[in-house]
N, C-alpha and C positions, 0 to 999 in steps of 0.2 A: 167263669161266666155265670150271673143270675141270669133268670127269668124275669122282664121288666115286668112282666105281667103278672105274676102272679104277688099276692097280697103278701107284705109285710112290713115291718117298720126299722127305725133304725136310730141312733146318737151320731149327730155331729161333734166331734172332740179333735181336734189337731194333735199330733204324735206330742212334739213339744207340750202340749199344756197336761201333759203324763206326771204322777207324782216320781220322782227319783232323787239318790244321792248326789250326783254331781249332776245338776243346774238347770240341766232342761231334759223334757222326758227324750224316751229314744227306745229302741227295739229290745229294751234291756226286760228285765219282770216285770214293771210297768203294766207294760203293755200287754203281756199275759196275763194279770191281774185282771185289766180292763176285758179282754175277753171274757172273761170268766164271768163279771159283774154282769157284761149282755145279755150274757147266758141267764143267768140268775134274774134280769129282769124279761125275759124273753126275746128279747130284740137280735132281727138277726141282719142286721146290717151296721156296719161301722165307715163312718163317713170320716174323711180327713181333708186337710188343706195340701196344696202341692209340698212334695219332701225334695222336690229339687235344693242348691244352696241357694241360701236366703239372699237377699240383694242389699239396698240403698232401701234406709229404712226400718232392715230387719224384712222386708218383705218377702215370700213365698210368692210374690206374684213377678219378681222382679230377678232371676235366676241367672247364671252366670255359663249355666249347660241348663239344655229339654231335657239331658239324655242320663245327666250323672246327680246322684243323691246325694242327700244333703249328710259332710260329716257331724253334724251336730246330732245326729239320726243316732249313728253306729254306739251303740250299747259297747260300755267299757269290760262287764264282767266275763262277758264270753271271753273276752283276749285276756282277762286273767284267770277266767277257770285253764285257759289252752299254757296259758305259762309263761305267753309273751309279754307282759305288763305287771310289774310286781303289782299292790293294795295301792293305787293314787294316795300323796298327802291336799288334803285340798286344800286350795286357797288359803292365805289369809283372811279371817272373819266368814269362812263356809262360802254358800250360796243360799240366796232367798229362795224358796220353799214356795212361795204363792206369785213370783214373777219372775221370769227368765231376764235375766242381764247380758244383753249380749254381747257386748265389749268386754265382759270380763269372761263368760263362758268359752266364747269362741278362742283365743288364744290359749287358753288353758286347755282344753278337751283337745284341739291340736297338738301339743307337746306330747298329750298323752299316747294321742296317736301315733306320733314319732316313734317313742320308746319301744311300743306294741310293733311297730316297724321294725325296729331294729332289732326286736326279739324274735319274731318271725324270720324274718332272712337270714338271723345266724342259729335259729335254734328248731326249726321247724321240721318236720318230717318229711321225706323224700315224698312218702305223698299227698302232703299237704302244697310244698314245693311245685307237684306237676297240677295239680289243682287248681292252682293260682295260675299257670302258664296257661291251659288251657281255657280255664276263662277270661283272662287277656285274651287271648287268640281269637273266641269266638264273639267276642265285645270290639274287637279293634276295632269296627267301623265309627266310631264314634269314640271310643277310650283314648283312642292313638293320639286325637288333637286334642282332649279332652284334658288327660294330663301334662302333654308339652306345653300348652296354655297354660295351665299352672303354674305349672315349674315356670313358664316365661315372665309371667305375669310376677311371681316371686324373685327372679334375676333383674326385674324393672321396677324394684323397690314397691310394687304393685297400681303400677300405673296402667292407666288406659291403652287397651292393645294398640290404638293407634298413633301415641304416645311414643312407640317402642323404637327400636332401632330399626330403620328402614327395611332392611333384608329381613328378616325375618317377621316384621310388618305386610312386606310385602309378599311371604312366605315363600322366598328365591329356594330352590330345593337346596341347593348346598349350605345355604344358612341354617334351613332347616335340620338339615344332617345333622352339622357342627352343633345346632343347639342342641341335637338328641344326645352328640357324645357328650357334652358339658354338662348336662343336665342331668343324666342317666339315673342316680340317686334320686334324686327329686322325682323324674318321672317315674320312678317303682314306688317311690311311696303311697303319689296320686292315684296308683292303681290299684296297691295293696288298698286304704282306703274306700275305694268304691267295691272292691271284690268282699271286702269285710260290710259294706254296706248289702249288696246283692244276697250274701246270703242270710243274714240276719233277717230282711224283707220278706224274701223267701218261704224263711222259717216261721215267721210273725203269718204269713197267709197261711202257710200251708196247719197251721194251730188251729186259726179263726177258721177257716173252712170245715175242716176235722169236725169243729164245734156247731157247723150250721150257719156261722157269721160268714156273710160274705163283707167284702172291702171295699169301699167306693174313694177313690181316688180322684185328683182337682189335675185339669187340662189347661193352664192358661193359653190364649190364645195365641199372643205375642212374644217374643224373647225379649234379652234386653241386647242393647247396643253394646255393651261392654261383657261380651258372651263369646264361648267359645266356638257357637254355632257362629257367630256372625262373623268372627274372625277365617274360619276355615272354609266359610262359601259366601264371601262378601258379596259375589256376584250373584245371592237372588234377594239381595236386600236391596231399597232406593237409596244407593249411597253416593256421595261423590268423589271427584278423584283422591281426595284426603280423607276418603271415609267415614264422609260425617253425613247422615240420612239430610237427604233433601226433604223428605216429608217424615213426616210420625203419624202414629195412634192418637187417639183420644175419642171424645164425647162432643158433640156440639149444645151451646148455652141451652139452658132451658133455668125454670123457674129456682131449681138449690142450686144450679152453679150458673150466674149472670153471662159470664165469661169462659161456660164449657170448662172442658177436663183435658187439659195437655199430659197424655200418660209421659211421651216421649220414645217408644218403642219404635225401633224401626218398621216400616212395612216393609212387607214381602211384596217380590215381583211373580207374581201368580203368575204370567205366561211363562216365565221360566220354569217353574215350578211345574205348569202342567205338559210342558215341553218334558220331563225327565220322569214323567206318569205319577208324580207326588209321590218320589221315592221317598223325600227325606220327612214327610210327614207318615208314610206307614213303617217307616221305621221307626220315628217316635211312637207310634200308637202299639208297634209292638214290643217295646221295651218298657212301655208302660203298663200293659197287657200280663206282664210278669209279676208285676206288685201288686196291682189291683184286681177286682171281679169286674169292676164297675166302674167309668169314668163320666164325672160331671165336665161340659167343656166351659171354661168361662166365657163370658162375651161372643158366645155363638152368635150372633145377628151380624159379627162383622165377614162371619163366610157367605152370608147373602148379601151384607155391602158395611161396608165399611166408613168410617169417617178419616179423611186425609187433608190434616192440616200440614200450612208447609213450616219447614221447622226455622226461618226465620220468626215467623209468628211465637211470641213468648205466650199468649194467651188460645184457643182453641175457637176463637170467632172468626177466621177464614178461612174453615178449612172446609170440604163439597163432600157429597155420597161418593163413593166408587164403587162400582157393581164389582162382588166376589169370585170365588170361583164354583160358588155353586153347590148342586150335588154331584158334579164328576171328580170332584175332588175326594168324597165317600165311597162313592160307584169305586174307583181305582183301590181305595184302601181296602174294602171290603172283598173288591175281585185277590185281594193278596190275602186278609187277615180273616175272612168269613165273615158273621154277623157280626155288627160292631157294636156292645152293649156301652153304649154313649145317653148322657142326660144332657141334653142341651139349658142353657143359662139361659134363659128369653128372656131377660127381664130390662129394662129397659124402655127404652124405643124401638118399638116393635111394629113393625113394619108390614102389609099382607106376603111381601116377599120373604121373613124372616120366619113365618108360617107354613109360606107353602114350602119351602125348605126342610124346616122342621117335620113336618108330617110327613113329606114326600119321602124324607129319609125313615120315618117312622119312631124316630126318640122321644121321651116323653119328656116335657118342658118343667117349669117348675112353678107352685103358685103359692105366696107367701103371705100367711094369714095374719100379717101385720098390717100388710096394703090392703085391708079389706073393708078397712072402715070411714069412709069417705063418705059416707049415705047413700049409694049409688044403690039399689039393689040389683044392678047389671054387672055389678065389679066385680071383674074376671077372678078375684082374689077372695070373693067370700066363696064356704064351701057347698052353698045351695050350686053354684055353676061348674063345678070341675067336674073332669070327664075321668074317666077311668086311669086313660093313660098321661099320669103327669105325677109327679111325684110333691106333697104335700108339705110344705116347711111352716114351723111356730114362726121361724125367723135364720136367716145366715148369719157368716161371722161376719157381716157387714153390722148386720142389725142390732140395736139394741135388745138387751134382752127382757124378756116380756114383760118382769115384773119393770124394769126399769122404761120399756114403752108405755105401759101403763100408768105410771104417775107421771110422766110429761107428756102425755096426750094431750091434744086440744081437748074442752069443752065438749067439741061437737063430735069426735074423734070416737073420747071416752063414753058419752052418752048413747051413740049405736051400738059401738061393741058391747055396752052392758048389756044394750035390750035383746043384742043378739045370741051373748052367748052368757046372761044371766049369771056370772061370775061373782062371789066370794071375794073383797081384796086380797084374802090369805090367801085363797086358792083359785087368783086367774094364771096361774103357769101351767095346773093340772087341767083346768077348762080347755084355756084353750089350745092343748095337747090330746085332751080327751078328742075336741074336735075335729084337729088333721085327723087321727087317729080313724074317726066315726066318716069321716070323710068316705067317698068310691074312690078315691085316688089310691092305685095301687101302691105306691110309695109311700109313707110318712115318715120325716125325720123331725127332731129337735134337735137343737146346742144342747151341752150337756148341764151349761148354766141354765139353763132351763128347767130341763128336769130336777136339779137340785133348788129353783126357784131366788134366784140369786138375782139382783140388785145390779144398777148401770156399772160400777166400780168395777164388775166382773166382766164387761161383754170385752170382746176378743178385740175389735177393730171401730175404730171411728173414720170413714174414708174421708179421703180429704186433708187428712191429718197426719203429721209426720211428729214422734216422739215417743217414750219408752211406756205408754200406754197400751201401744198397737202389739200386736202379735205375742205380745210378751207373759198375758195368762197360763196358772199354771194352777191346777187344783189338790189338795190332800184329802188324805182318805177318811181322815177325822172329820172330813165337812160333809162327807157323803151318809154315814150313816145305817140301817139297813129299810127305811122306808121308803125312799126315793123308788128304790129295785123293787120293791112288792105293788107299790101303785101302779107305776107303768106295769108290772108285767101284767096285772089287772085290768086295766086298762086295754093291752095289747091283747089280750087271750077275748076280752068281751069284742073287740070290732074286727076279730077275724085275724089279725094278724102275727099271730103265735102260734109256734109250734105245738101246742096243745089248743083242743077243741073248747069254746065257754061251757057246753053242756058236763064236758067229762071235769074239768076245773071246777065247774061249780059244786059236782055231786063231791069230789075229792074234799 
């Protein structure tokens, strides 16, 4: 756990857009590399996107478990330094280097993980062996459906759970059974798997910490329908008797979507939910607790209310508010977990009730210095208005990145921002870093496209959009360089938030 309060900054970079040999970054050196580079530039906060498995899309927001990690995560060398996995041949034609392919990555790192499976359960150390038992053991709550989904999902050519064969659709216990005995290979492997993932995690925090970095971890708000959560407690989804959500998630119309944002997520039945004291979300919150210091939630505003369209509607322009659960739904988690270091997502449509939530629970919101330049000088987003407690962004992986906001600015857009923050064409990714940075918000982050001052071709995500553009950036070390590291930590040591004092840097 950080201290939301106290001053420091930090790099948004998703684990995948890690340099590595096979295809997409992961817990491997990588990512110790990247610690190190924090270091190097002072920064002591490392920000990521959700590592759950990726969905429809590729997306990180679209997961298939809250509760289990994504194998595209697990670092292949550790299971060859251990013995289980001889050297990978890869691919035909390698992998791309500056964008993750995920139709070809994903089944291929899978095999691999096979192999390392199979090397393990026949060649592993008696206490390697009890290791793995007992972290099964103490994971079952959640592992036990976790990998039978799997494996089922894999027995059903991978079709939608509710697609499947009745009985074990309907998760009749003896069906259940019978699919544990049929399964049994499959389901060890889905375990070995996430137990190679947990500790890898683990290990990757317990480094950054060691070093001063703490880890800021991505909360979505929603599952997906074709989720092992949903599968194994259908009944606090709005589902109906075939399983198919009578309402979903989304946005309602506004001026960039005519016709709102149909996510499709199920909702949750909140009375049920608070009927059971919101076991099954402080249990997420504490297994997520283990990977990160620090957790951003996305679309917080829909725990003080929500938009529910009904899922006849293909479009999001019928669907009404529905009041949340509130803050007894934190009050319960925190009465279990302690203080809960959560950054709430505000952004949006924001509500006075999505505020007094936010504050009542005490989390600091987020203000993104891309929305700032509308002419308004009341705009909650320039940094003459932020308050201490909020954490400061160039831009998320939604956003364009700066240098690439910057030449498709409007006109009117482009002419505030200059006179506000007096910017250099070369050098508005440093400006306007320098100024989250100069900000009182005790938080500052940027994209790490940012900090390397990279062009629209780089940014992470275009929402709205579906195609091998999204999620699939990936950076090498040859583009980084050693000046990007010395400006920010510059940068960072002058407006307070480096581990070293400006006075003593400067005399050094």
């Amino acid at each position: 756990m950080i201290d939301l309060h106290q001053r420091r900054a930090g790099v948004l970079l998703h684990l995948t857009s890690l340099p590595g040999p096979f295809g997409v970054g992961d817990f491997g050196p990588g990512a110790y590399q990247f610690v190190d580079w924090l270091v190097s530039a002072g920064q002591r906060l490392w920000q990521w996107l959700p590592i759950n498995p990726i969905g429809p899309g590729d997306s990180p927001y679209q997961s298939v478990s809250a509760f289990a990690g994504s194998p595209l995560m697990v670092a292949l060398e550790p299971l060859i330094a251990a013995g289980w996995l001889p050297m990978p041949t890869l691919p035909e034609g390698g992998f791309d280097h500056s964008r993750v392919d995920f139709a070809k990555v994903m089944p291929w790192r899978l095999a691999q993980l096979r192999i390392a499976a199979n090397g393990f359960f026949a060649g592993a150390s008696a206490a390697e062996h009890s290791s793995f038992a007992d972290w099964c053991a103490e994971q079952s709550g959640w592992l036990d459906d976790y990998a039978l989904f799997m494996a089922l999902e894999r027995a059903h050519d991978g079709a939608a759970w509710w697609f499947w064969r009745s009985d074990v659709r309907d998760r009749l216990p003896a069906a259940l059974d019978a699919a544990r005995a049929e399964c049994a290979d499959e389901i060890r492997f889905w375990k070995f798997v996430q137990w190679c993932f947990d500790h890898q995690a683990s290990a990757l925090k317990a480094y950054a910490n060691r070093h001063d970095v703490a880890l800021m971890g991505d909360l979505p708000i929603f599952i997906a329908h074709h989720s092992a959560d949903c599968w194994a407690r259908p009944d606090l989804y709005f589902l109906d008797d075939q399983f198919q959500p009578t309402v979903v998630a989304g946005c309602p119309p506004d001026a960039m979507a005519p016709t709102g944002q149909r996510w499709g997520n199920p909702l949750y039945r909140w009375e049920r939910m608070a009927a059971e004291n919101y076991a099954w979300w402080t249990a997420r919150l504490r297994r997520a607790l283990h990977q990160a210091d620090v957790f951003r939630i996305d679309h917080f505003r829909g725990f003080a209310g929500y938009y529910e369209i009904p899922a006849s509607c293909m479009t999001a322009e019928e669907g009404e508010w529905i009041v949340g659960p509130g803050k007894a739904l934190f009050d319960a988690i925190s009465a279990e977990l302690g203080e809960l270091p959560i950054i709430a997502e505000d952004l949006g449509l924001i509500t006075p009730d999505v505020i007094e939530l936010r504050d009542g629970c005490g989390f600091p919101g987020m203000k993104i210095l891309q929305f700032g330049f509308d002419g308004d000088a009341e705009n909650e987003f320039l940094p003459h208005n932020y308050t201490r407690h909020c954490v400061a962004y160039t831009g998320t992986h939604d956003n364009d990145t700066i240098r690439g906001w910057w030449h498709k600015a409007s006109a009117h857009e482009r002419a505030y921002a200059a006179s506000y923050l007096a910017p250099g064409d070369s050098e508005v990714h440093w400006v306007m870093i320098r100024t989250c940075w100069n900000s009182v918000a005790n938080i500052a982050v940027a994209p790490f496209q940012d900090v390397l001052g990279l062009d629209s071709s780089h940014r992470m995500n275009v929402p709205g959009t579906v195609g091998p553009h999204n999620w699939s950036w990936r950076f090498r070390w040859d583009m980084v360089g050693h000046e990007p590291a010395r400006v920010l930590k510059s940068i960072t040591i002058m407006s307070g938030r480096g581990p070293e004092k400006a006075l003593t840097a400067m005399a050094a």
